[in-house]
C-alpha positions as CSV (number, residue, x, y, z in Angstrom):
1,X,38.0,-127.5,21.9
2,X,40.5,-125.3,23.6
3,X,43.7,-127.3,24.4
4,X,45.6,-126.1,27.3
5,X,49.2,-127.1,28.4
6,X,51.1,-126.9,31.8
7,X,54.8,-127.9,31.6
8,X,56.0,-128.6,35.2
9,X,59.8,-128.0,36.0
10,X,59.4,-128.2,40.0
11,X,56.7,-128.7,42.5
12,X,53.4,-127.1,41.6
13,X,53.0,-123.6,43.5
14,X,48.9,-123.4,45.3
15,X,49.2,-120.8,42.3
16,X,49.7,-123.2,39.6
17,X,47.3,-126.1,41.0
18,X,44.4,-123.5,41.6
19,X,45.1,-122.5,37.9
20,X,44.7,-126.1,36.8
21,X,42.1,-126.9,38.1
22,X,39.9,-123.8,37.2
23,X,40.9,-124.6,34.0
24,X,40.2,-128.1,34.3
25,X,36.1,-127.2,35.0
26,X,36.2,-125.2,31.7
27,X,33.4,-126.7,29.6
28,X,35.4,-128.5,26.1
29,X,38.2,-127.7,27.7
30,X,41.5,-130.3,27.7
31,X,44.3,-129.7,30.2
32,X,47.4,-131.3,30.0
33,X,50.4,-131.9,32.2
34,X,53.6,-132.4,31.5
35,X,56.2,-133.3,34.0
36,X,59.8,-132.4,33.5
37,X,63.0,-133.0,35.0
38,X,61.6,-136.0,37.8
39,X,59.1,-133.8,39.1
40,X,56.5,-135.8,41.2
41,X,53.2,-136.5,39.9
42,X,50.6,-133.9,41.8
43,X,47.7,-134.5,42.8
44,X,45.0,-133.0,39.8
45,X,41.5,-133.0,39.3
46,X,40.1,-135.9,37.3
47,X,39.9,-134.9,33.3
48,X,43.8,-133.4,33.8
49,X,46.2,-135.8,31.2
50,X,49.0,-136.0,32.7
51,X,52.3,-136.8,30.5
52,X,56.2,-137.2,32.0
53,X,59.2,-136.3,29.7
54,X,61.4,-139.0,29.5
55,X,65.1,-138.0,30.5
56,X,68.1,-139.8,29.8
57,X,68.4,-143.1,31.8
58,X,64.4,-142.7,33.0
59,X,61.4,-144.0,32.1
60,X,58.7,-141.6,30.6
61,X,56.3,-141.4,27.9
62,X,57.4,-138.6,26.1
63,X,60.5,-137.5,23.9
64,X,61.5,-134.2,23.1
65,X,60.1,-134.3,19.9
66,X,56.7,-135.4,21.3
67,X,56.9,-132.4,23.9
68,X,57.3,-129.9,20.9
69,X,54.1,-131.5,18.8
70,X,51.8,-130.7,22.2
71,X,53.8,-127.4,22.6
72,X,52.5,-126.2,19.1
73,X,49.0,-127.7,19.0
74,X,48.6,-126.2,22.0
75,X,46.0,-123.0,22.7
76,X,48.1,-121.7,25.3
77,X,51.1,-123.4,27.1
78,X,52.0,-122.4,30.8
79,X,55.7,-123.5,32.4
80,X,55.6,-123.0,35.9
């Protein structure tokens, strides 16, 4: 199953989003989101995990070593 990961450092672009979700509809395809830096959650088609980065002094469910294991299983990896 192709594993496909979007690392968020700002509000998604209509260029970004439209990207998502085409990938999204991709049959055995897994798309993941990962918000950085406080970026607000967007709205994403169902199927899209969606993962924060926790900063210093804020809640979220990632570290930095976490962000690098999906970074390197990863098919492809998009920062937008």
């Amino acid at each position: 199953m192709p594993r496909v990961l979007h690392l968020l450092k700002s509000p998604p672009s209509p260029t970004a989003l439209s990207a998502i979700e085409t990938q999204s509809r991709a049959p055995e395809t897994a798309v993941t989101v990962v918000l950085l830096h406080g970026v607000p959650a967007p709205r994403l088609p169902n199927g899209v995990t969606v993962r924060r980065l926790a900063d210093a002094g804020a809640d979220g469910d990632l570290t930095y070593s976490d962000l690098l294991d999906l970074i390197f299983t990863a098919d492809s990896a998009i920062s937008w």
